[in-house]
N, C-alpha and C positions, 0 to 999 in steps of 0.2 A: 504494500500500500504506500509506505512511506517515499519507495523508490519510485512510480507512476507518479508522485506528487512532486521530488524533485525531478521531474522530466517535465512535467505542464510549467513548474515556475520556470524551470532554465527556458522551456518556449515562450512564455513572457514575455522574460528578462528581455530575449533576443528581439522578441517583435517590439517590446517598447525603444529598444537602441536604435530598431533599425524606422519607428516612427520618430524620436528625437534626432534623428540622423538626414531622413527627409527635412523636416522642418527647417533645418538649416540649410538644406541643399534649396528649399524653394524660398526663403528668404535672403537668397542671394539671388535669385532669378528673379524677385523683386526690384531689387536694386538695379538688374539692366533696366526692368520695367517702368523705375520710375526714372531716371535719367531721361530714357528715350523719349520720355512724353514730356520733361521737362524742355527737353531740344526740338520733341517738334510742338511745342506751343507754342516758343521763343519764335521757331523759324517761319512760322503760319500764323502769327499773329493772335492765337488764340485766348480765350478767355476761359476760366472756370464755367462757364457755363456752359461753353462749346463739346462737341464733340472729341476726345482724344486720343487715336487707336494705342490698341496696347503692341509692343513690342513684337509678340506672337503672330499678331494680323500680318506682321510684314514679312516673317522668318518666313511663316508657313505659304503665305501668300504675296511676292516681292513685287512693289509696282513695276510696272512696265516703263520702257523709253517716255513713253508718250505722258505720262502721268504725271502730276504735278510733283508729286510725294518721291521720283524718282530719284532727282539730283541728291536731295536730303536723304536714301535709304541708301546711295553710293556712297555719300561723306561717313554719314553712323559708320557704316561699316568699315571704309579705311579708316577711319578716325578710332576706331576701338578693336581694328584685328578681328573683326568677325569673318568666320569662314560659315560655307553653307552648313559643313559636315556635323558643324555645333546645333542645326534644329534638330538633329532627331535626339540629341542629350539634354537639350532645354524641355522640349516638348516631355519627355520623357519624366523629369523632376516632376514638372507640372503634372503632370497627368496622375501619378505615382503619389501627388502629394493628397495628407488628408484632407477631407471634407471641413475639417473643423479648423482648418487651417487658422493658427495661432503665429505671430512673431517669434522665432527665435533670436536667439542674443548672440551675433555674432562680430559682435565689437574688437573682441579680441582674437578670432579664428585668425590663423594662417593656414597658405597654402597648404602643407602638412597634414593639417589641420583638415581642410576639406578634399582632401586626398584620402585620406584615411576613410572620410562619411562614403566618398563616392566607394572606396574598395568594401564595404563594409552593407553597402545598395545596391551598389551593382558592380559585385566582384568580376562576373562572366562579361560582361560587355568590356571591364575596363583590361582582363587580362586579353582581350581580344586586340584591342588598341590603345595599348595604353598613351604613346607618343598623342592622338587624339584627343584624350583625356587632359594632359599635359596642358595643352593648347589652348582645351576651354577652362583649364582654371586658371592660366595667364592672363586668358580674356575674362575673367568674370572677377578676378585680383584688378585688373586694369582699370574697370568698369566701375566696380566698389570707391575704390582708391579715388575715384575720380569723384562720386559722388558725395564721398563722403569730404573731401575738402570744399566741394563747391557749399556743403551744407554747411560750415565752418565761416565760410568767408562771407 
């Protein structure tokens, strides 16, 4: 009996690490999310009251030439190292992330840091490609970094 019962808490334990471990992962995927909308309200003149797509609208769906929104999703992108191969790991957090989605506290994560959550979420995709993995937490360190000084200033 006692042994069945340490195996349900060790699955617990694990499912709540690997729910505190999301919530980090999509509290960074936040912070591209609020950036990008702080740069295209600047760039489109926008108001709080307006319209302001999220992030995702443009990964999963990238305007075209012809599109107003176009020149601004070429700059985001050289401006912060976005490669395409980063939607399906963005999309991914999100998707992955709870219902009850709460803030996590990642004031003080490092790379390291969210290296570990992602190996620990998704071990099989990042032993797959890890050099990938690499790349999007450069860009999502980049992207923080950025936000978080302009909140400062």
């Amino acid at each position: 009996m006692s042994e069945s019962l340490e195996i349900i808490i060790n699955k617990l334990k694990n499912e709540m690490k690997i729910y505190k471990a999301l919530l980090k992962l999509h509290s960074f995927n936040d912070l591209v999310n609020k950036l990008f909308k702080k740069l295209y309200k600047k760039e489109f003149n926008k108001t709080c009251y307006d319209f302001i797509p999220h992030v995702v609208e443009f990964i999963n769906y990238p305007p075209n030439r012809k599109d107003k929104e176009y020149e601004f999703w070429e700059r985001f992108k050289s401006d912060y190292s976005y490669e395409q191969k980063f939607c399906a790991i963005y999309n991914k957090i999100n998707n992955d992330s709870p219902n009850d989605f709460i803030y996590a506290d990642i004031n003080n994560m490092s790379k390291f840091d969210f290296l570990d959550l992602i190996k620990s979420v998704y071990p099989d995709d990042y032993e797959s490609n890890p050099k990938l993995y690499a790349r999007y937490i450069n860009w999502i360190f980049q992207i923080s970094l950025s936000e978080s000084l302009k909140n400062h200033m």
